[in-house]
C-alpha positions as CSV (number, residue, x, y, z in Angstrom):
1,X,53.8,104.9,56.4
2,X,53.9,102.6,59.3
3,X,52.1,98.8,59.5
4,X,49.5,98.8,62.0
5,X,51.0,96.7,64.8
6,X,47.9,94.2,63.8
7,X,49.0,93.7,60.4
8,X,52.2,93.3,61.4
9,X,51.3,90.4,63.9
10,X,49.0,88.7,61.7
11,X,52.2,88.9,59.1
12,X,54.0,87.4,61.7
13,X,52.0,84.7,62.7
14,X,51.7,83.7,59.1
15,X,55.5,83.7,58.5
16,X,56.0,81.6,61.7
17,X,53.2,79.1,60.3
18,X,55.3,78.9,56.8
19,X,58.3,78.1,58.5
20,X,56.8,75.5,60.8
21,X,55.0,73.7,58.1
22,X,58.4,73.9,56.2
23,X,60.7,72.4,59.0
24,X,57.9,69.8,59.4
25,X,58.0,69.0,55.6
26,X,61.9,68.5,55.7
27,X,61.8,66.5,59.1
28,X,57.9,63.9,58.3
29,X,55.4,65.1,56.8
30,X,53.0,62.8,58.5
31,X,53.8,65.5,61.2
32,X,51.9,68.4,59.3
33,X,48.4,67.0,60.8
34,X,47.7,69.0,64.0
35,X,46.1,65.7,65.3
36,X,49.1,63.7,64.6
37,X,51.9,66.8,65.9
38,X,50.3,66.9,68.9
39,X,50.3,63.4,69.4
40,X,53.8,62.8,68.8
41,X,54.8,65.9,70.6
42,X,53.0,65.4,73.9
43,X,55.1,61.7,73.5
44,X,58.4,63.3,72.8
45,X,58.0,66.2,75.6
46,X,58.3,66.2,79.0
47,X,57.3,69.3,80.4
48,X,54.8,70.6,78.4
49,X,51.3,69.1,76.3
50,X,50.3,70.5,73.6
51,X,46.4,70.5,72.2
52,X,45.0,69.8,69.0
53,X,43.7,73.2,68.6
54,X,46.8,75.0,69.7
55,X,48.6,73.0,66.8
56,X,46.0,74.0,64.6
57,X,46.8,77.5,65.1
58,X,50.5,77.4,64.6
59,X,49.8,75.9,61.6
60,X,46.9,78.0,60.1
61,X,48.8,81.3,61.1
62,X,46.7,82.4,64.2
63,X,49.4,81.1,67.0
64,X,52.8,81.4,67.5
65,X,54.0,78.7,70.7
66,X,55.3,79.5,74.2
67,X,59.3,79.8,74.3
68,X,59.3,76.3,75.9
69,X,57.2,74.8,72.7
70,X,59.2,76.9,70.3
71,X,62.7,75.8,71.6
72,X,60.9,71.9,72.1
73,X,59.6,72.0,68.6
74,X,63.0,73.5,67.1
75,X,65.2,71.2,69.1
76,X,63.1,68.0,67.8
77,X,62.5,69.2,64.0
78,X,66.3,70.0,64.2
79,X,65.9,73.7,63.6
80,X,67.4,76.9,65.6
81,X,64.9,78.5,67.1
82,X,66.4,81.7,65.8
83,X,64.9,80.6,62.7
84,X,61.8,79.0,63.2
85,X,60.3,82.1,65.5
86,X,62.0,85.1,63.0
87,X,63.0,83.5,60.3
88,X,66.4,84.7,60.1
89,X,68.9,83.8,57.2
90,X,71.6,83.5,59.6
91,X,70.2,80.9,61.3
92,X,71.5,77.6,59.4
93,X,75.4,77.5,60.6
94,X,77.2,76.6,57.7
95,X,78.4,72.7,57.7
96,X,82.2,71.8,57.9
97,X,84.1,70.1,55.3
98,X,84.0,66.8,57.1
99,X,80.9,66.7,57.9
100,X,79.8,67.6,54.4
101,X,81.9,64.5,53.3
102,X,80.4,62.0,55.9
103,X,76.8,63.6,55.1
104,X,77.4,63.0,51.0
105,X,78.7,59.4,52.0
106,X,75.4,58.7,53.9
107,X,73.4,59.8,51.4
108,X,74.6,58.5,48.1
109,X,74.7,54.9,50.3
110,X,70.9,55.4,51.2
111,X,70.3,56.6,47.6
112,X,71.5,52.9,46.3
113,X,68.8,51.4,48.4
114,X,65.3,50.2,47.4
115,X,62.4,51.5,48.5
116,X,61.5,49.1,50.7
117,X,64.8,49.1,52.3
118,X,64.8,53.0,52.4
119,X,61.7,53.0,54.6
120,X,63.7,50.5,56.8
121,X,66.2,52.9,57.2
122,X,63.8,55.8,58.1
123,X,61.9,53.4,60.6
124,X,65.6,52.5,62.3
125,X,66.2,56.2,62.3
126,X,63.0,57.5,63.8
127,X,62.8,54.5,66.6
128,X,66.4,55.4,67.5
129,X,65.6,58.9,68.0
130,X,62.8,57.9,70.2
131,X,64.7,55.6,72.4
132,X,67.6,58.7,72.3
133,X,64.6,61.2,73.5
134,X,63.5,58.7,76.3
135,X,67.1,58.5,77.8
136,X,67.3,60.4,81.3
137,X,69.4,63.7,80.8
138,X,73.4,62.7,81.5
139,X,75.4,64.9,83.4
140,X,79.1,65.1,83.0
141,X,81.3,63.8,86.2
């Protein structure tokens, strides 16, 4: 028996919000307020806006983005956008053995922190990242 195509995009929409609101969760979840995720991506972006409503509907399920927002939205909650649109398991590449090491190194030293110096941390992170964003595009020579 075959889906009517309907369904099927409604299913779709709702799978897409699942994995958005997932990504979100795993990258701030101060981000998984539409008010707040448009704010901070019409900061980060620049060459598209995004409204309050239109976030609202990626994240209730009735919206999936424009490619440019998709790949914008993967690229900054450091996702493919393989993933985040279908969802696919091959989407995570598997993580080298170095980079394993230097990732379990990082976070068993942020794990011996306090609290208070773990937010520290985050802030450092997060305003680095900013700064990073904000840097013109460099070409090689």
């Amino acid at each position: 028996m075959k889906v009517p195509a309907a369904k099927s995009a409604t299913a779709e929409r709702a799978a897409f919000s699942e994995r958005l609101r997932r990504a979100i969760s795993q990258f701030d979840d101060s981000l998984l307020s539409a008010t707040v995720l448009a704010r901070e991506y019409n900061r980060r972006s620049r060459t598209s806006t995004v409204g309050v409503t239109g976030v609202q509907k990626w994240l209730g399920g009735e919206a999936i983005p424009q490619q440019d927002k998709l790949v914008f939205l993967a690229n900054w909650l450091r996702v493919s956008v393989q993933w985040l649109r279908f969802g696919d398991s091959g989407a995570h590449v598997p993580i080298s053995g170095k980079y394993q090491r230097r990732l379990d190194r990082i976070v068993s030293d942020f794990s011996a922190l306090s609290e208070r110096d773990k937010a520290l941390v985050e802030r450092l992170m997060r305003e680095m990242l900013l700064l990073k964003e904000k840097e013109p595009a460099r070409t090689s020579a």
